[in-house]
C-alpha positions as a Python dict, from the first residue, in 0.01 Angstrom:
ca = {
    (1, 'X'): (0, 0, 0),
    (2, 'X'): (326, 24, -180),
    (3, 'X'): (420, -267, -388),
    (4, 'X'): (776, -312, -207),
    (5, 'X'): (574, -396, 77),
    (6, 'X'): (381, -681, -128),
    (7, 'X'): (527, -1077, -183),
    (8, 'X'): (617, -1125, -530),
    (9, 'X'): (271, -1386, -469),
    (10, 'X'): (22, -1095, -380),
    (11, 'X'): (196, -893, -676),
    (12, 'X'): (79, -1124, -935),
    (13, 'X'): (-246, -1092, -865),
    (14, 'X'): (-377, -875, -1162),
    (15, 'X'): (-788, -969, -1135),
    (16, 'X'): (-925, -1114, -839),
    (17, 'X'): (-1101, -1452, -852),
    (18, 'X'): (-1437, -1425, -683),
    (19, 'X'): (-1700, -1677, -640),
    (20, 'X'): (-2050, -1689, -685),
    (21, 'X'): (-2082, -1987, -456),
    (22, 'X'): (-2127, -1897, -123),
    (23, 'X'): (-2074, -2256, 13),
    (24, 'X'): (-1751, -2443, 100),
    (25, 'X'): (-1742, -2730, -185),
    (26, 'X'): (-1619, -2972, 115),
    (27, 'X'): (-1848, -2924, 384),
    (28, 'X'): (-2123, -2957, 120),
    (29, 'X'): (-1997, -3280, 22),
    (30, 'X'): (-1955, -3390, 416),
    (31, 'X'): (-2269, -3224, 538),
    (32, 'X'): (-2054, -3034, 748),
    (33, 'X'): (-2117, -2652, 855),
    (34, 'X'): (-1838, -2342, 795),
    (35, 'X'): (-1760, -1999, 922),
    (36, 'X'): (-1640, -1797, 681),
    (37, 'X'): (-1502, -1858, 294),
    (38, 'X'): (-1193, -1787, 121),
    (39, 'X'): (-1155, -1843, -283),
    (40, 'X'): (-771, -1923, -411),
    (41, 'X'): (-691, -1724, -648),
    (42, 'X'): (-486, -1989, -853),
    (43, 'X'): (-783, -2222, -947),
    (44, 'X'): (-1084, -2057, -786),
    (45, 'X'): (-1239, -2288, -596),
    (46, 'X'): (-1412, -2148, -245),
    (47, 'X'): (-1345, -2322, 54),
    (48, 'X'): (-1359, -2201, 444),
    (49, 'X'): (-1142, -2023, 653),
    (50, 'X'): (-941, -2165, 959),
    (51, 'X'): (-1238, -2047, 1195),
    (52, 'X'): (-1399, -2306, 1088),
    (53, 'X'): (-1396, -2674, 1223),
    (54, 'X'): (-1230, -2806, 924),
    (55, 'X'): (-1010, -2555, 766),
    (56, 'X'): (-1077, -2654, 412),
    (57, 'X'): (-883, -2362, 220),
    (58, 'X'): (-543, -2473, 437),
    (59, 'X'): (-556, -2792, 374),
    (60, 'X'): (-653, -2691, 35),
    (61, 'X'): (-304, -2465, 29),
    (62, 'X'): (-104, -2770, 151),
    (63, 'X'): (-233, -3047, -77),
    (64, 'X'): (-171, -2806, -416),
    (65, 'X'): (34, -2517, -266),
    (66, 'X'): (-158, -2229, -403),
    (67, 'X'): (-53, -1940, -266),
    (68, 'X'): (-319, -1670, -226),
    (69, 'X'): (-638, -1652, -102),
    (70, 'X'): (-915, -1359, -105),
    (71, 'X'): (-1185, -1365, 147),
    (72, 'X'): (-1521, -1472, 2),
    (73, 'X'): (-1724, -1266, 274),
    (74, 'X'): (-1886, -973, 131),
    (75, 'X'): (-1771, -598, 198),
    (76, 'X'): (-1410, -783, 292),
    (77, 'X'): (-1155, -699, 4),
    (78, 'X'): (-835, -831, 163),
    (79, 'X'): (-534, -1121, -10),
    (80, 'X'): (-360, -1362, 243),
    (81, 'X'): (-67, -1537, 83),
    (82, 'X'): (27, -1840, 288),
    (83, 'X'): (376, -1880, 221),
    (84, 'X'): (502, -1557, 313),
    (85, 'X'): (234, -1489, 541),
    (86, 'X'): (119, -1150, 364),
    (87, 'X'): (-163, -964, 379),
    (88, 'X'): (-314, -696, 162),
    (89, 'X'): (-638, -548, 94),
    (90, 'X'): (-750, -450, -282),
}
């Protein structure tokens, strides 16, 4: 992909954050089950997706406004940056 085509948010991505938890830090806490898991790339911390019942990583994004997320699921390689809805793959 051609980096006019990327948010200046995607573009400052230099390393991607990945976690080794495979768990959504929330639904842990609430006993509460999750689809799939997304880790932001501003502080790291891996929450789940919006197929899930409680859509930790966007209310994650609106509480602190970090901008990009990578998916947590492995073989996925892909960036979604909420404010400018963009998507890339890596």
């Amino acid at each position: 992909m051609a980096d006019q085509e990327l948010c200046a948010h995607l573009l400052a991505i230099k390393t991607v954050k990945l976690s080794d938890d495979h768990v959504c830090e929330e639904c842990i806490k609430h006993n509460q089950d999750w689809v799939h898991l997304r880790t932001c790339q501003t502080c790291g911390i891996t929450l789940c997706c919006d197929d899930s019942p409680h859509k930790h990583m966007t209310q994650h994004y609106h509480a602190t406004h970090h901008p990009v997320i990578a998916s947590a699921e492995e073989g996925e390689r892909w960036l979604w940056c909420y404010p400018d809805e963009a998507f890339a793959e890596y």
